[in-house]
Each structure stands twice: as structure tokens, then as C-alpha cells.
PDB file of N, CA, C and O in Angstrom:
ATOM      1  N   UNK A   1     119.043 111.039 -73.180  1.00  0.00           N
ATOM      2  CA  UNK A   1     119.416 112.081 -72.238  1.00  0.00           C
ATOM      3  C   UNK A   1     118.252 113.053 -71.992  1.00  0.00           C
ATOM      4  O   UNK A   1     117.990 113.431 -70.850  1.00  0.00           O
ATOM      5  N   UNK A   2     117.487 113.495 -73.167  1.00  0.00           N
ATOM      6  CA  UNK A   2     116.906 114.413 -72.930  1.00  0.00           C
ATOM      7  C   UNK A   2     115.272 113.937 -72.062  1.00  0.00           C
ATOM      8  O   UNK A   2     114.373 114.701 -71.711  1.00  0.00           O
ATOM      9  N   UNK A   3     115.335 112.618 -71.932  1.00  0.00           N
ATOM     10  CA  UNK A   3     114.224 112.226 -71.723  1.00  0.00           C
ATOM     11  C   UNK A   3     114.174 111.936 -69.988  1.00  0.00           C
ATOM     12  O   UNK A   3     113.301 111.908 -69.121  1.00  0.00           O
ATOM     13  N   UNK A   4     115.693 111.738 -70.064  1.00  0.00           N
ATOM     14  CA  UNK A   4     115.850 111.019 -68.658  1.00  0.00           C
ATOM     15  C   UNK A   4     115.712 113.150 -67.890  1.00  0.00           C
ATOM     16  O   UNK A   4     115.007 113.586 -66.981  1.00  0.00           O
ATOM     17  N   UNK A   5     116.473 113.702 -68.575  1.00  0.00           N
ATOM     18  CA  UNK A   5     116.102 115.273 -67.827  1.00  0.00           C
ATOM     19  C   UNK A   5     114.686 115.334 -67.694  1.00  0.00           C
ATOM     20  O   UNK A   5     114.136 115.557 -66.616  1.00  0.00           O
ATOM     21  N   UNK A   6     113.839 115.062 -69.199  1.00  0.00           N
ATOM     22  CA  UNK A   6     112.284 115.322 -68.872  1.00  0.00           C
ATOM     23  C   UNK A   6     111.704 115.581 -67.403  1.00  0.00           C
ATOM     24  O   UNK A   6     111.241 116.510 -66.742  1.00  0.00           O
ATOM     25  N   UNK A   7     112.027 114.082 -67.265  1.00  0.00           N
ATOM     26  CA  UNK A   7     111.517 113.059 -66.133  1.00  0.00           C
ATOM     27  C   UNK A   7     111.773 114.086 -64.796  1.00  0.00           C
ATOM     28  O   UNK A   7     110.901 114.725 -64.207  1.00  0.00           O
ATOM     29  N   UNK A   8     113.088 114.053 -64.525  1.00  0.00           N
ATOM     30  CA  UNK A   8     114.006 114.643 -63.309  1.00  0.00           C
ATOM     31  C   UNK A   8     113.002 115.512 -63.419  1.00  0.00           C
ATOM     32  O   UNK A   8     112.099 115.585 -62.586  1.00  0.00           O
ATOM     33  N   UNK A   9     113.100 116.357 -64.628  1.00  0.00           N
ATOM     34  CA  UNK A   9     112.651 118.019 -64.016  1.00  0.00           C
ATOM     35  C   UNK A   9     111.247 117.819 -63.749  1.00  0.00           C
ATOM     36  O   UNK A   9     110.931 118.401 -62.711  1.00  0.00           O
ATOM     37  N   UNK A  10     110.137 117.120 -64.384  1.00  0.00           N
ATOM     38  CA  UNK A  10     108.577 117.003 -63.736  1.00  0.00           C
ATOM     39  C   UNK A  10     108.778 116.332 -62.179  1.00  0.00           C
ATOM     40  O   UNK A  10     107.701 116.299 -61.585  1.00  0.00           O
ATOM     41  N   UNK A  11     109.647 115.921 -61.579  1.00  0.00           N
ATOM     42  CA  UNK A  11     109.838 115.286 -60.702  1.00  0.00           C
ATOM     43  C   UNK A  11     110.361 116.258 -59.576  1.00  0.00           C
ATOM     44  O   UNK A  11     110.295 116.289 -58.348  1.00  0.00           O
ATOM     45  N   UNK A  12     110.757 116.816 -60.289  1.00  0.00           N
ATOM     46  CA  UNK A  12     111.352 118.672 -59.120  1.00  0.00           C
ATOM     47  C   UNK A  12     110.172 119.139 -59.402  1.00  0.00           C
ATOM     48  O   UNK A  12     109.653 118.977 -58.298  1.00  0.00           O
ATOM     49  N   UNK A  13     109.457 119.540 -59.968  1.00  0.00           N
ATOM     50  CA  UNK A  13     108.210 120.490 -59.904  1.00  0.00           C
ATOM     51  C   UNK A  13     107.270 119.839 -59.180  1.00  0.00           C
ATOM     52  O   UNK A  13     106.456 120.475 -58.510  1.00  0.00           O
ATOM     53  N   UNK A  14     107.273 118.032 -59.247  1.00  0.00           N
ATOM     54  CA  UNK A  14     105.623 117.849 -58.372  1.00  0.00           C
ATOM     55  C   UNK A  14     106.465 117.816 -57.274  1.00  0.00           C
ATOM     56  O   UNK A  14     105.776 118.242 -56.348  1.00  0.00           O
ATOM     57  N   UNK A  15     108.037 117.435 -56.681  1.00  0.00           N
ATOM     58  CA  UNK A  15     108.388 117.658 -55.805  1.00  0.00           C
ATOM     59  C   UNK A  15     108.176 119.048 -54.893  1.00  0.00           C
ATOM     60  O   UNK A  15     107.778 119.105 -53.729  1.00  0.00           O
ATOM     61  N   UNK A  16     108.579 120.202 -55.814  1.00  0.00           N
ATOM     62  CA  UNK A  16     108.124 121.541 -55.321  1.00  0.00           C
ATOM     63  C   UNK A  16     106.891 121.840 -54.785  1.00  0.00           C
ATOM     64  O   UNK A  16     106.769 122.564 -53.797  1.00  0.00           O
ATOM     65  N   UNK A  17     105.586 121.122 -55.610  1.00  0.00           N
ATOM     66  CA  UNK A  17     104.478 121.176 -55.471  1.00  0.00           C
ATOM     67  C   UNK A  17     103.920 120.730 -53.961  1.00  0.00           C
ATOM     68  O   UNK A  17     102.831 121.094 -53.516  1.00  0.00           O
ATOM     69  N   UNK A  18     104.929 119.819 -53.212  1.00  0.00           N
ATOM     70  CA  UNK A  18     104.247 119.397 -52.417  1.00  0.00           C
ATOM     71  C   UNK A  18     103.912 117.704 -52.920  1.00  0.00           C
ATOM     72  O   UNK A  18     102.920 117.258 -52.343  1.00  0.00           O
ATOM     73  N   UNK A  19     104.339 117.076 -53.538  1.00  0.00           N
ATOM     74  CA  UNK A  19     103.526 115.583 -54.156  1.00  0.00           C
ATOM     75  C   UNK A  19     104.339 115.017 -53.521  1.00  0.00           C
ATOM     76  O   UNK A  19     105.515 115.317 -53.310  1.00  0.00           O
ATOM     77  N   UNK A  20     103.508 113.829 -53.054  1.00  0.00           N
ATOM     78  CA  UNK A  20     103.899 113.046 -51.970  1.00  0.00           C
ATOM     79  C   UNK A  20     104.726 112.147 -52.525  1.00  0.00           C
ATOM     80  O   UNK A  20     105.294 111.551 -51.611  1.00  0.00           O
ATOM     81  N   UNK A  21     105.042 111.790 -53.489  1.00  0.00           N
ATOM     82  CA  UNK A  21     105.582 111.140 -54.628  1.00  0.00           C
ATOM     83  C   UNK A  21     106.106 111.318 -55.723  1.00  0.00           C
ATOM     84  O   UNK A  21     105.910 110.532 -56.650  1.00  0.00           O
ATOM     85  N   UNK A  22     106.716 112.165 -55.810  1.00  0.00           N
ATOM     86  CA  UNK A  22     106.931 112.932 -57.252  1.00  0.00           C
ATOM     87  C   UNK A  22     107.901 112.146 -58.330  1.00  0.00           C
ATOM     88  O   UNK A  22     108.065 112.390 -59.525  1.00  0.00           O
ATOM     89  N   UNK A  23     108.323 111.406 -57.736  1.00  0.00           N
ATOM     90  CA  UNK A  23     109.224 110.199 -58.839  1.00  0.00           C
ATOM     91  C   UNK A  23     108.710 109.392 -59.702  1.00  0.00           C
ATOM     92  O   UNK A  23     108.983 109.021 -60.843  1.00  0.00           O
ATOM     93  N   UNK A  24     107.450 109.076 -58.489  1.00  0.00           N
ATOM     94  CA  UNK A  24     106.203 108.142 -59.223  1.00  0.00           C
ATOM     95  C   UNK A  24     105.213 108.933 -59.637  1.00  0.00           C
ATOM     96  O   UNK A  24     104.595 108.267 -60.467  1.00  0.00           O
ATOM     97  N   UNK A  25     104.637 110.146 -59.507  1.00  0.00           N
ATOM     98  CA  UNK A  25     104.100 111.098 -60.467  1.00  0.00           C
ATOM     99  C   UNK A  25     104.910 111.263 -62.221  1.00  0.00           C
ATOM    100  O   UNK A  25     104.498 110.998 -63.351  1.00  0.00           O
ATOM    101  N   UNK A  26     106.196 111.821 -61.693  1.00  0.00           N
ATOM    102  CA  UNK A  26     106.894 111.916 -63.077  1.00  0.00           C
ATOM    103  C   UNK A  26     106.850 110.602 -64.071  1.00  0.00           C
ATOM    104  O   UNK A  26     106.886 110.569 -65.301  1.00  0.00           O
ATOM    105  N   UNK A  27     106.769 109.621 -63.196  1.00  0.00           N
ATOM    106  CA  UNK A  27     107.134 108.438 -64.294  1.00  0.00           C
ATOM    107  C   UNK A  27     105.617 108.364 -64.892  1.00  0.00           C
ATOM    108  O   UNK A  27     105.457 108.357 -66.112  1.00  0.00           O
ATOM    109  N   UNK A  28     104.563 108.312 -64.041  1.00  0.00           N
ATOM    110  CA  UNK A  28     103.678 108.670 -64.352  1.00  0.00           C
ATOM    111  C   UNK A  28     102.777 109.080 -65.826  1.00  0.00           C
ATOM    112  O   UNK A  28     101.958 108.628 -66.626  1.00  0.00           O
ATOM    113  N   UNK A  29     103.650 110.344 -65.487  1.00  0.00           N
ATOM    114  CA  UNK A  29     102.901 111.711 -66.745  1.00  0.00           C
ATOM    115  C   UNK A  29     104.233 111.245 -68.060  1.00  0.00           C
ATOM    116  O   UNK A  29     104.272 111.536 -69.256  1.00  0.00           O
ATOM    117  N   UNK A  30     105.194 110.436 -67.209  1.00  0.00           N
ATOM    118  CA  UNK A  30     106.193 110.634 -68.868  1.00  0.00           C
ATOM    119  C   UNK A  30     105.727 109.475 -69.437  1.00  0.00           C
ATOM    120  O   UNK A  30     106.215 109.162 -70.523  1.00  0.00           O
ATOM    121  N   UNK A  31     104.528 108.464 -68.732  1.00  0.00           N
ATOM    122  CA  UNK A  31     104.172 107.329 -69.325  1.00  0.00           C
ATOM    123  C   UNK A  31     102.543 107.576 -70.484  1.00  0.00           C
ATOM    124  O   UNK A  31     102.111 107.081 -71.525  1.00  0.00           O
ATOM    125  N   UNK A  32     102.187 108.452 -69.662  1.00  0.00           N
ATOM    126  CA  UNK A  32     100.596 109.237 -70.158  1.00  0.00           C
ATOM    127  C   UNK A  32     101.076 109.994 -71.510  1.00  0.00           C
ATOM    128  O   UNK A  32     100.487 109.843 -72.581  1.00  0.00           O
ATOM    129  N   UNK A  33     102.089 110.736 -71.358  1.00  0.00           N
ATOM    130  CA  UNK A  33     102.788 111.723 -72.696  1.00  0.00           C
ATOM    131  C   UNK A  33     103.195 110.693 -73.595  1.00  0.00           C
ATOM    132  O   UNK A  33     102.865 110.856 -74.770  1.00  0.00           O
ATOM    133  N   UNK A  34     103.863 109.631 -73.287  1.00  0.00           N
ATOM    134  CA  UNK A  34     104.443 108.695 -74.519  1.00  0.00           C
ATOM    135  C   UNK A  34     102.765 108.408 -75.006  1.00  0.00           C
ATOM    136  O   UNK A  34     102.247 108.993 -75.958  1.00  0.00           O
ATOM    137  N   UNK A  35     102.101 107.447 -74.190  1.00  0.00           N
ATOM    138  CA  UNK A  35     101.181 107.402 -74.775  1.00  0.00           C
ATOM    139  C   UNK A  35     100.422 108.565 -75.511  1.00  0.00           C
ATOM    140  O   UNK A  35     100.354 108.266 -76.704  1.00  0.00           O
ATOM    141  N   UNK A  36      99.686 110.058 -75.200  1.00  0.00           N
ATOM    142  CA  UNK A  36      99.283 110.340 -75.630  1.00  0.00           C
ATOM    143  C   UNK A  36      99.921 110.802 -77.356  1.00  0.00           C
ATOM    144  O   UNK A  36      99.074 110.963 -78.235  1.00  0.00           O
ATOM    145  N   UNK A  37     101.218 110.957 -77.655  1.00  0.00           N
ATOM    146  CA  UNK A  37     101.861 110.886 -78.655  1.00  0.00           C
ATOM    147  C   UNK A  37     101.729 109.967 -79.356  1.00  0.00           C
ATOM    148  O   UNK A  37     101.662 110.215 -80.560  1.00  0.00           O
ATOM    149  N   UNK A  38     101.633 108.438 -78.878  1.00  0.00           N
ATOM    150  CA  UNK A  38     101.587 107.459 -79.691  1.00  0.00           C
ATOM    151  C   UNK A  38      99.797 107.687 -79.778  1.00  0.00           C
ATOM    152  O   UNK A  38      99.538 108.122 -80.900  1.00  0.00           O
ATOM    153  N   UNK A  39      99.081 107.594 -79.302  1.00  0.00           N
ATOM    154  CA  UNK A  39      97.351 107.813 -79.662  1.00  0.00           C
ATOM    155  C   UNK A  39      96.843 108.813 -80.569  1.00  0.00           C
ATOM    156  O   UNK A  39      95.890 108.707 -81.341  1.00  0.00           O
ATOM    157  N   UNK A  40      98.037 110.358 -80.263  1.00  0.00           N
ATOM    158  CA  UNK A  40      97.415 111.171 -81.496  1.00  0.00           C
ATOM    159  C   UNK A  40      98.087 110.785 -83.186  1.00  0.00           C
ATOM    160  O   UNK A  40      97.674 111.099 -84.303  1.00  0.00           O
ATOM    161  N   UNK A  41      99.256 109.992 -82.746  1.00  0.00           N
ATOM    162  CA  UNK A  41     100.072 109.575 -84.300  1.00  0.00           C
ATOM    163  C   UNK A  41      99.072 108.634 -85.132  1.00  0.00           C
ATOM    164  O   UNK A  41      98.781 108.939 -86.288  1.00  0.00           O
ATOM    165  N   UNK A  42      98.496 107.363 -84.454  1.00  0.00           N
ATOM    166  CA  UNK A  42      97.917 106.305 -84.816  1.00  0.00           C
ATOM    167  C   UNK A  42      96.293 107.119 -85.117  1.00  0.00           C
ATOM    168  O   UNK A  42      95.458 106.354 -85.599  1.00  0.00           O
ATOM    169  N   UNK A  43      95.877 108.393 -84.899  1.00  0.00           N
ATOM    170  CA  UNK A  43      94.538 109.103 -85.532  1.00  0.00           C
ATOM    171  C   UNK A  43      93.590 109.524 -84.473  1.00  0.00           C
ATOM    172  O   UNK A  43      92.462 109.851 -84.843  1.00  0.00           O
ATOM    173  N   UNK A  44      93.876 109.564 -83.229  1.00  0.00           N
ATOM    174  CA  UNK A  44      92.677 110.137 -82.400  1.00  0.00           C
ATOM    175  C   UNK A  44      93.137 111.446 -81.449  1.00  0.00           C
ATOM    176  O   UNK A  44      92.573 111.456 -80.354  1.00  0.00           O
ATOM    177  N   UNK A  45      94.113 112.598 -81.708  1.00  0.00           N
ATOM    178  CA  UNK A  45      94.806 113.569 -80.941  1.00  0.00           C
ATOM    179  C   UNK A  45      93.598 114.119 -80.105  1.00  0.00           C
ATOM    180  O   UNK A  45      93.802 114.545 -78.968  1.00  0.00           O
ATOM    181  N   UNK A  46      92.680 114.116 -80.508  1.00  0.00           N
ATOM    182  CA  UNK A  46      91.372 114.923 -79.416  1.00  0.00           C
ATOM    183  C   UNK A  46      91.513 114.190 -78.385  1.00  0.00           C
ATOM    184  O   UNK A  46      91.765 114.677 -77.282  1.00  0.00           O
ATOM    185  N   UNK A  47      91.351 112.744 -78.623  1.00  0.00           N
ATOM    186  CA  UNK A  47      90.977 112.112 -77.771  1.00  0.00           C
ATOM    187  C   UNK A  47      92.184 111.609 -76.497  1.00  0.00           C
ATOM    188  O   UNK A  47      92.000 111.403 -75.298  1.00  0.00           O
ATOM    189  N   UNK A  48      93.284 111.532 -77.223  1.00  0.00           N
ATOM    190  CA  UNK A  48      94.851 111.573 -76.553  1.00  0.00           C
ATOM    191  C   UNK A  48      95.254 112.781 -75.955  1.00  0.00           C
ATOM    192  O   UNK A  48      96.197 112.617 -75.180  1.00  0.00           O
ATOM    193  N   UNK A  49      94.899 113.812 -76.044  1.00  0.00           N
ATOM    194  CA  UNK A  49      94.876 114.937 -74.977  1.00  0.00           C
ATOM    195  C   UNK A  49      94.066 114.894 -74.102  1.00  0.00           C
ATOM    196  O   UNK A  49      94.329 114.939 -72.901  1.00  0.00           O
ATOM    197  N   UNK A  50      92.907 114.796 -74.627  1.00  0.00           N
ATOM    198  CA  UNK A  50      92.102 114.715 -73.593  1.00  0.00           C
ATOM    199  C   UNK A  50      92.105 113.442 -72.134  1.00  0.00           C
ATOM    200  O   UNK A  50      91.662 113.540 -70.990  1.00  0.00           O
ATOM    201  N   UNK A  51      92.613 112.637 -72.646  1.00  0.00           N
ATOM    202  CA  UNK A  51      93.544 111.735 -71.497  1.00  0.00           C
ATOM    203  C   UNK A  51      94.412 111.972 -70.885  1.00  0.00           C
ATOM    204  O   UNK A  51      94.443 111.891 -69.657  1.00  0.00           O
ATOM    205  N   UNK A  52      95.583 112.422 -71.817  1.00  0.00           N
ATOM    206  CA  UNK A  52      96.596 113.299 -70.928  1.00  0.00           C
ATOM    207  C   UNK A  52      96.187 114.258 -70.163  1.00  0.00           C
ATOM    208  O   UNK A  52      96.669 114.335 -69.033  1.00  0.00           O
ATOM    209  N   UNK A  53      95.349 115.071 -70.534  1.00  0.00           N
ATOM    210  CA  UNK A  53      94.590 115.738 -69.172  1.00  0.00           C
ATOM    211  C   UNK A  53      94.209 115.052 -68.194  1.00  0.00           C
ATOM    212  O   UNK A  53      94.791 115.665 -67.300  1.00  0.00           O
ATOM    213  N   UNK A  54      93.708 114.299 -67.725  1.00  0.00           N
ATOM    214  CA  UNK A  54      93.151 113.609 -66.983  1.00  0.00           C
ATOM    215  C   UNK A  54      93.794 112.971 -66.465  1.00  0.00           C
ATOM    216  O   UNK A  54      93.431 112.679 -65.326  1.00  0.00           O
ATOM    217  N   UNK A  55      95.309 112.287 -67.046  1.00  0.00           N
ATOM    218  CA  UNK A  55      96.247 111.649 -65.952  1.00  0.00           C
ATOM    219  C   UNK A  55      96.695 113.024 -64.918  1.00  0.00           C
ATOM    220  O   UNK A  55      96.430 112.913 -63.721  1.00  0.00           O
ATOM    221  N   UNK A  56      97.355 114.272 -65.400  1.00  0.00           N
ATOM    222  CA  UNK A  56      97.771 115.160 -65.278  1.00  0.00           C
ATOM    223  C   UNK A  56      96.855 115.699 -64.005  1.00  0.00           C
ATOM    224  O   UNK A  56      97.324 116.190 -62.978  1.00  0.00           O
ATOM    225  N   UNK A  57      95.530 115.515 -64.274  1.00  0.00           N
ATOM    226  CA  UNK A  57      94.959 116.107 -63.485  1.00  0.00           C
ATOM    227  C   UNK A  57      94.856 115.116 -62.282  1.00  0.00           C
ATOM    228  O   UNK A  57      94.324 115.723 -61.353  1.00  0.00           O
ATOM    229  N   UNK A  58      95.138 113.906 -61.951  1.00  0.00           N
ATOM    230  CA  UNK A  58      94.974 113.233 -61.179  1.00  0.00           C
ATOM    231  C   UNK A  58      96.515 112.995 -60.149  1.00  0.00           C
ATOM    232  O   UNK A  58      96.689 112.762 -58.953  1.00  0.00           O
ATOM    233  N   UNK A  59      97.379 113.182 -61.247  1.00  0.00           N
ATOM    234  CA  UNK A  59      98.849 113.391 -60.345  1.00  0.00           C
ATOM    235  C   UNK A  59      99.003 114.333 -60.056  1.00  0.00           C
ATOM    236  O   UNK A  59      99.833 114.297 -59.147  1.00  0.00           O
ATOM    237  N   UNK A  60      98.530 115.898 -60.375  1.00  0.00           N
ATOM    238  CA  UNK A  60      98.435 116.809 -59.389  1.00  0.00           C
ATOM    239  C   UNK A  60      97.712 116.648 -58.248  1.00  0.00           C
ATOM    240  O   UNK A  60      98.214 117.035 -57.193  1.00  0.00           O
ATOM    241  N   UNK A  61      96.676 116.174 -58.253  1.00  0.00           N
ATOM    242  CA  UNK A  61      95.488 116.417 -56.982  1.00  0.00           C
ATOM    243  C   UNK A  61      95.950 114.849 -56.249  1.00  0.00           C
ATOM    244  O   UNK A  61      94.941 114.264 -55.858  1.00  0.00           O
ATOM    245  N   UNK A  62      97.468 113.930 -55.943  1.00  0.00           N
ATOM    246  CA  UNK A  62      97.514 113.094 -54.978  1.00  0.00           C
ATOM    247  C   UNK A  62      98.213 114.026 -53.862  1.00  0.00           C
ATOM    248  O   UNK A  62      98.444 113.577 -52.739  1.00  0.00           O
TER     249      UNK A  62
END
């Protein structure tokens, strides 16, 4: 439940934003976040944020 809200609500905000896509943004960033969780668990969190930035920053600026 709480995951499927996640989703919805990043999906109203890039919607708000103006994103031309915001369903496929949200699925997006909730796919970049699983991953970056699973990348900082398995030993590299610098490096798993620092990706998640970078998806983040790329589904804002479509």
C-alpha cells in the first residue's frame, strides 16, 4: 500500500511540475530509489546516491 501511494504521490508532483509524463517519471524514480537502497545495503551508499541524483535529475529536466 504504502508503496503503491509512494508512486501516485511522485506522480502528482511531476504531474504538478509540468512533466510530460509523470507516471513514467514516478515509476521511474521508484525504480532508481529501490535500486539506490539495494546499492547502499550491498556497501557503496556514496555511490547509490549519487545515482539517484542523477536519475532524479534527469526526470525533472524531461
Amino acid at each position: 500500500m504504502h508503496r503503491d501511494w509512494y508512486t501516485e504521490r511522485l506522480g502528482d508532483l511531476l504531474q504538478d511540475a509540468g512533466h510530460p509524463l509523470p507516471g513514467d517519471g514516478a515509476d521511474e524514480l521508484m525504480l532508481a530509489r529501490d535500486g539506490a537502497m539495494s546499492g547502499a545495503y550491498a556497501g557503496d551508499a556514496i555511490a547509490a546516491t549519487a545515482a539517484l541524483g542523477r536519475v532524479a535529475e534527469r526526470v525533472l529536466a524531461a
